[in-house]
C-alpha positions, 0 to 999 in steps of 0.5 A, spaced: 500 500 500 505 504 501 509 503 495 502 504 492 501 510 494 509 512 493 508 510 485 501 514 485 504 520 488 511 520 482 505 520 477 502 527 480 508 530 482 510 527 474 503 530 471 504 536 474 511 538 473 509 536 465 503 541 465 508 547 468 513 546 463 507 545 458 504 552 461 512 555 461 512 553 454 505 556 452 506 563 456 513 562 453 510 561 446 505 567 447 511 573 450 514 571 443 508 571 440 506 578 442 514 581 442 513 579 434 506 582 434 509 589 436 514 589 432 509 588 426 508 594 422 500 596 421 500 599 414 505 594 411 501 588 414 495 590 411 499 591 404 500 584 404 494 582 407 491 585 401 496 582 396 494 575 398 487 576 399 486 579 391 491 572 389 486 568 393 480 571 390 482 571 382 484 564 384 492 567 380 497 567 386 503 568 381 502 574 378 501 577 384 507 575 388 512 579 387 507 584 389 509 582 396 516 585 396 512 592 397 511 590 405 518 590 407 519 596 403 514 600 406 516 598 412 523 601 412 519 608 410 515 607 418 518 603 422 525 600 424 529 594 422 525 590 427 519 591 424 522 590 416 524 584 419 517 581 421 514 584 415 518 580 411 518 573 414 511 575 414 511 576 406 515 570 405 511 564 408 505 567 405 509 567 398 511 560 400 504 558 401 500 561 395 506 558 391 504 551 394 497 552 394 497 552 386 500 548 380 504 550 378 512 548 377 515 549 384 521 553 381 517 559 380 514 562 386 521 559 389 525 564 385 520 570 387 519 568 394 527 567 395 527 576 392 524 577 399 529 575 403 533 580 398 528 586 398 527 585 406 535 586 407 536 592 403 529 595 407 532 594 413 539 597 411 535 603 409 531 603 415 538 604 420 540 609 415 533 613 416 534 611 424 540 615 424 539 621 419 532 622 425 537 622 431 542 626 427 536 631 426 534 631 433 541 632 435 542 639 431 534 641 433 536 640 441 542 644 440 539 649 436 534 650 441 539 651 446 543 656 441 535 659 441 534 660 449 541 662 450 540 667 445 533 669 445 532 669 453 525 667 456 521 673 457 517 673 464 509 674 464 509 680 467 514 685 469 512 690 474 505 693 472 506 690 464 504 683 463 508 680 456 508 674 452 511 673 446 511 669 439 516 667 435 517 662 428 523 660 425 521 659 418 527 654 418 522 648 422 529 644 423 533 648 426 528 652 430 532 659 430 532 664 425 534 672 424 528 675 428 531 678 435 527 680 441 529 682 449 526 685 454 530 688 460 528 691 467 533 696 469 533 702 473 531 706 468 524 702 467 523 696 462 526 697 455 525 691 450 527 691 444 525 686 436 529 687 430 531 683 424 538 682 421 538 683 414 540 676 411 539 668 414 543 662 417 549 662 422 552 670 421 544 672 421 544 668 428 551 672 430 548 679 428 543 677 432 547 676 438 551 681 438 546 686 438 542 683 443 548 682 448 550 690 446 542 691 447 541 688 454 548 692 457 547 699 454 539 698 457 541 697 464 547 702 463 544 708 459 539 713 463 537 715 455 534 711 450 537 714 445 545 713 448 543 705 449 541 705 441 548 709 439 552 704 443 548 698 439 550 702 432 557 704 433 558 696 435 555 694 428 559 699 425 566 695 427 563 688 427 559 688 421 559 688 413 558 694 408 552 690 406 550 688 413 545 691 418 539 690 422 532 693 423 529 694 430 524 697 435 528 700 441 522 701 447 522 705 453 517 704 458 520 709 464 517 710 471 513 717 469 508 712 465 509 715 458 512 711 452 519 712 449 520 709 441 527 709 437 525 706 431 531 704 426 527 702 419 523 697 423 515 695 421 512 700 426 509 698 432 502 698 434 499 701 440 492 699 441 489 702 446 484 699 452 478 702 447 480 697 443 483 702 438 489 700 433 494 705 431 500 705 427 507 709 431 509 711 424 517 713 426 518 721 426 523 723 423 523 716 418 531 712 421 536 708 418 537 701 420 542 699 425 549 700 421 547 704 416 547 710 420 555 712 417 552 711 410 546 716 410 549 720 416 541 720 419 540 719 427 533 716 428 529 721 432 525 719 440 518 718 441 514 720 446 506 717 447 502 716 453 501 709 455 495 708 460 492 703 463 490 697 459 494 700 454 498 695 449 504 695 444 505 690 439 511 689 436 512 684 430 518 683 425 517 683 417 515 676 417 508 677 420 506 683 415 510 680 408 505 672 410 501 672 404 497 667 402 495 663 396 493 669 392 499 673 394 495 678 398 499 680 405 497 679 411 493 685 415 495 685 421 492 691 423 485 688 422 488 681 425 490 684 432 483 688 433 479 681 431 484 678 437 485 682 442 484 680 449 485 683 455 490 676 455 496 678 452 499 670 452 491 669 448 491 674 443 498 672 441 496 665 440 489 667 436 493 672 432 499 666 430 493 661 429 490 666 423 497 668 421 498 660 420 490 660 417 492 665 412 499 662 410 496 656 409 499 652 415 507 654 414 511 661 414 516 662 410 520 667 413 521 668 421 516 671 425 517 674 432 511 678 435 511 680 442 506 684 446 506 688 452 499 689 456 499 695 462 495 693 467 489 697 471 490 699 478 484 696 479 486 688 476 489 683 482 496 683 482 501 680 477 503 672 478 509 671 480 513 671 474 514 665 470 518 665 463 514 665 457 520 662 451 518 662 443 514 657 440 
């Protein structure tokens, strides 16, 4: 009876340790079957599919066969090697399959079956190559926008009594920088900003740009005069740049005295829109030079002074807001867009406006675009958040 019961237990201990390994190679079977599945391309699966299943429906699988090859070669456009790999092995059983389904001699679907295994390497060394032309171009965007935030600085929502917020589009999507420049300084002398544009694009464009910006934020805390913060920046172009070589920009000075301060230098002029929602063009008084063409024409730009209330705003933009057209070649009216979009919310209106700017375009610009708009609050509005800093988009 003990022996029995020894030899009964063997048995159970044997039956359960064969349904363990049955059920290991089951859940083993269905982890390779699920990592095969993920690595399955949907688009190519169903170009396949449907390749099979017009074979087997006209009853004619040879000429369709080597039809099958445009799996894996779709794959390599979408997906990594892994995925032109499943496409592939997928393709070559249901080749094999067709071929054996009809009569036909055994030669002919082998030769077109055995281009698959072609077809998928070549597929699959384009997909490496395309994989590394992506993390390339990912690395050249992440260091463009670190040149980006190092040279155009996060600019705060709110400065004192001013709420901000900026816009910018570089019409170089890979590089994501462009010629546009813009900064906003809080000094002793009050809050000054400047946008401008350099004449040009690529590295030198960018070069310009950080040579004024950096002479910029330097002059502004420095000089108690706006004029003299504009005169150190051209006398810096003047020694750095070409003959041919200068940039357009608005100098703006909003001084503890409340008024408006405007040095324009062949700039688009700013709009000022006031709390009735009026839009006004601050055309230059006398007309000036752009930066670095002053020796040439012997012209010094004249200084404005407006009255800036409260609720108040200035917008200023660079040329590729204003020169956007859209497909009949008409130019974006932004006058019209800015009193269509206005808000009490300068970040709101900004985003409105590039919306309609994008609309208007047809979906991408064509030059660089900086838009930033100041808002002067009311006394009686609740008192700014703490600052937190809006960068380009």
């Amino acid at each position: 009876m003990s022996h029995a019961r020894h030899h009964g237990g063997g048995r159970t201990a044997m039956r359960l340790s064969g349904e363990r390994t049955t059920g290991s190679l089951a859940s083993a079977g269905r982890r390779a079957a699920g990592r095969l599945a993920a690595g399955m391309p949907l688009l190519p699966v169903l170009v396949v599919a449907v390749v099979v299943l017009v074979a087997v429906a006209t009853r004619a699988g040879m000429p369709w066969l080597p039809l099958l090859a445009a799996g894996p070669a779709l794959a390599a456009a979408t997906n990594g090697p892994r995925g032109v790999v499943c496409v592939g092995l997928l393709a070559a059983a249901l080749g094999t399959a067709l071929g054996l389904a009809h009569t036909v001699p055994a030669r002919e679907p082998a030769a077109v079956v055995s281009a698959l295994p072609a077809v998928t390497a070549a597929s699959c060394l384009a997909s490496a190559m395309r994989g590394r032309r992506e993390r390339v171009l990912a690395a050249v965007r992440s260091v463009a926008e670190a040149a980006q935030h190092a040279l155009l600085q996060p600019v705060p929502e709110t400065v004192g009594p001013f709420q901000v917020a900026v816009r910018y589009s570089a019409a170089a999507a890979e590089a994501r920088i462009g010629g546009d420049l813009y900064a906003l300084v809080p000094t002793p002398h009050g809050v000054r900003l400047i946008v401008g544009d350099v004449r040009g694009k690529g590295l030198p464009a960018v070069g310009t740009a950080a040579l004024v910006l950096g002479v910029f934020r330097e002059a502004a805390y420095d000089e108690p005069d706006l004029l003299a913060v504009v005169g150190r920046i051209e006398r810096s172009l003047a020694r750095n740049l070409g003959a041919d070589d200068f940039v357009t920009a608005v100098v703006v000075g909003l001084p503890p005295e409340g008024h408006l301060e405007v040095v324009n230098c062949g700039h688009a002029p700013p709009l000022l829109i006031s709390a009735s929602k009026d839009v006004t063009a601050v055309e230059p008084a006398p007309p000036a030079p752009p930066l670095g063409l002053r020796s040439l024409l012997d012209v010094s730009p004249g200084l404005q002074r407006l009255p800036f209330s409260a609720g108040d705003q200035l917008l200023l933009y660079t040329d590729g807001v204003t020169e956007a057209r859209d497909h009949a070649r008409m130019f974006y009216p932004l006058a019209d867009g800015v009193a269509r979009c206005v808000s009490e919310e300068p970040g709101r209106t900004l985003g409105a406006l590039h919306e309609e700017l994008l609309a208007h375009v047809g979906g991408r610009l064509h030059d660089d675009a900086a838009l930033l708009l100041l808002r002067k609050q009311s006394a009686d509005e609740p008192a700014p958040v703490p600052a937190r800093a809006t960068a380009a988009r």
